[in-house]
C-alpha positions, -999 to 999 in steps of 0.1 A, spaced: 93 110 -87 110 75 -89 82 42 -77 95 11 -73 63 -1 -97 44 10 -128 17 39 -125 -18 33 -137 -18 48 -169 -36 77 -165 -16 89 -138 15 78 -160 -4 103 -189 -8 134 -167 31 136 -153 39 131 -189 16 160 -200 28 179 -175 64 173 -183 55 191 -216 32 215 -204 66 229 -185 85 218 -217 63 237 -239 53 211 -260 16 205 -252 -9 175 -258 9 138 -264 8 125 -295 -20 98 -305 12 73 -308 26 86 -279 -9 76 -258 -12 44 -276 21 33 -266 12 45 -226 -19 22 -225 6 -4 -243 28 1 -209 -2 0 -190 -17 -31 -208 16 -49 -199 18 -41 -162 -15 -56 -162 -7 -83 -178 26 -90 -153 2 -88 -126 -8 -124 -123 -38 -146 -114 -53 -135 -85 -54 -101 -83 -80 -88 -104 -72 -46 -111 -44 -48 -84 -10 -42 -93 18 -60 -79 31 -56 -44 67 -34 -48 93 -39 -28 80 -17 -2 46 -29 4 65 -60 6 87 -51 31 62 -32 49 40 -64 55 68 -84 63 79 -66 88 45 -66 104 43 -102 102 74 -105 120 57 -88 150 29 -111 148 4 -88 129 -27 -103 120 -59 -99 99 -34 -83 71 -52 -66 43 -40 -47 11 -73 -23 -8 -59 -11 -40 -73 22 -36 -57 36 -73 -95 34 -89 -113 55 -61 -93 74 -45 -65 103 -57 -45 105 -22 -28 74 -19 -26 44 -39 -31 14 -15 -38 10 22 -22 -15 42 -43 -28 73 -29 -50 100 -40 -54 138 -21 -61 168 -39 -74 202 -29 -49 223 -11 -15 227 23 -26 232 21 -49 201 7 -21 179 34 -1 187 57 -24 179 43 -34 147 43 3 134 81 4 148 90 -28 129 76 -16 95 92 20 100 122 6 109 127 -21 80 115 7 52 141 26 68 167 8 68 164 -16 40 154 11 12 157 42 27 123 54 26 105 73 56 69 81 65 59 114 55 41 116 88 29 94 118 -4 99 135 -19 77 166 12 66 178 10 75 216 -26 57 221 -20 34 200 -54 28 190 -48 33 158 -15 40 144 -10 54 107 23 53 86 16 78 56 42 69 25 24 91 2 17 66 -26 6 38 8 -8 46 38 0 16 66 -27 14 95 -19 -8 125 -49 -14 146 -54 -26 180 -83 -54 174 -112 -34 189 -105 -1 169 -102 -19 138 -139 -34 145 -154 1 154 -134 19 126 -136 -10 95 -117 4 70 -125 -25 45 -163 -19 49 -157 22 44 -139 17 14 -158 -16 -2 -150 -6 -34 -116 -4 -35 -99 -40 -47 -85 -66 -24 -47 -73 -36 -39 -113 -29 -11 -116 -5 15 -145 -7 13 -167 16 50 -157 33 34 -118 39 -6 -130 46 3 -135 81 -19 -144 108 -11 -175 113 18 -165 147 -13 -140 159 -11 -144 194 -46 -159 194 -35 -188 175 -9 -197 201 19 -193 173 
């Protein structure tokens, strides 16, 4: 499976043990683990100030906020979820003030992963309420909120222990949320 950014390494370990295991060739090598945590170790190390156990934002996460910040998302959030969770690796959170501007912020982000790199949800959920509007990519899940659902439902309280990611300030957004008169 191609990623646009490095694995954590002991994801990176099992598809390599597994890629044997089919192989035939079993267990890695003590030099061939070292030199996975060495990968590892670098990614980390790329990673920056800031951003303490999150990776850095691939193109599509970037894309994906963008594109919501376009449509005046606000209150954006990124949880690392790679160290507590095994079904996805981040979560993007944004909100919209009503109905009609949730919908279009989940448009927006489908449409620019679309057609800027190709890459489509593996499924949709929420869309027609508009409540709450999820984007599944597999490896990220996109929620878009409407203000009052993201209150009730608080993602970042349910999963606490997942790590914040720093977002640049050209994807924070927030600052053209319709409440700000922007």
């Amino acid at each position: 499976m191609e990623r646009n950014s490095p694995m954590p390494e002991s994801r990176e370990r099992t598809e390599k043990e597994r890629g044997r295991e089919a192989q035939g060739k079993g267990a890695p090598s003590a030099a061939e683990d070292a030199a996975g945590k060495a990968s590892a170790a670098q990614a980390a190390a790329a990673e920056g100030p800031g951003r303490a156990g999150a990776g850095p934002l691939d193109e599509r996460l970037r894309a994906a906020l963008h594109a919501a910040g376009e449509r005046k998302a606000h209150d954006q959030v990124v949880l690392d979820l790679r160290e507590v969770a095994s079904f996805t690796d981040y979560f993007l959170i944004a909100s919209g003030t009503n109905v009609r501007q949730v919908q279009a912020i989940a448009d927006a982000v489908e449409e620019e992963l679309r057609k800027r790199l190709g890459v489509r949800p593996l499924r949709v959920e929420g869309y027609k309420s508009a409540e709450w509007i999820l984007l599944d990519y597999g490896d990220f899940i996109f929620h878009v909120f409407e203000e009052k659902s993201r209150r009730f439902y608080d993602l970042e309280r349910l999963w606490r222990d997942a790590a914040r990611v720093a977002l640049p300030p050209e994807l924070a957004g927030g600052e053209g949320s319709l409440r700000n008169g922007g």
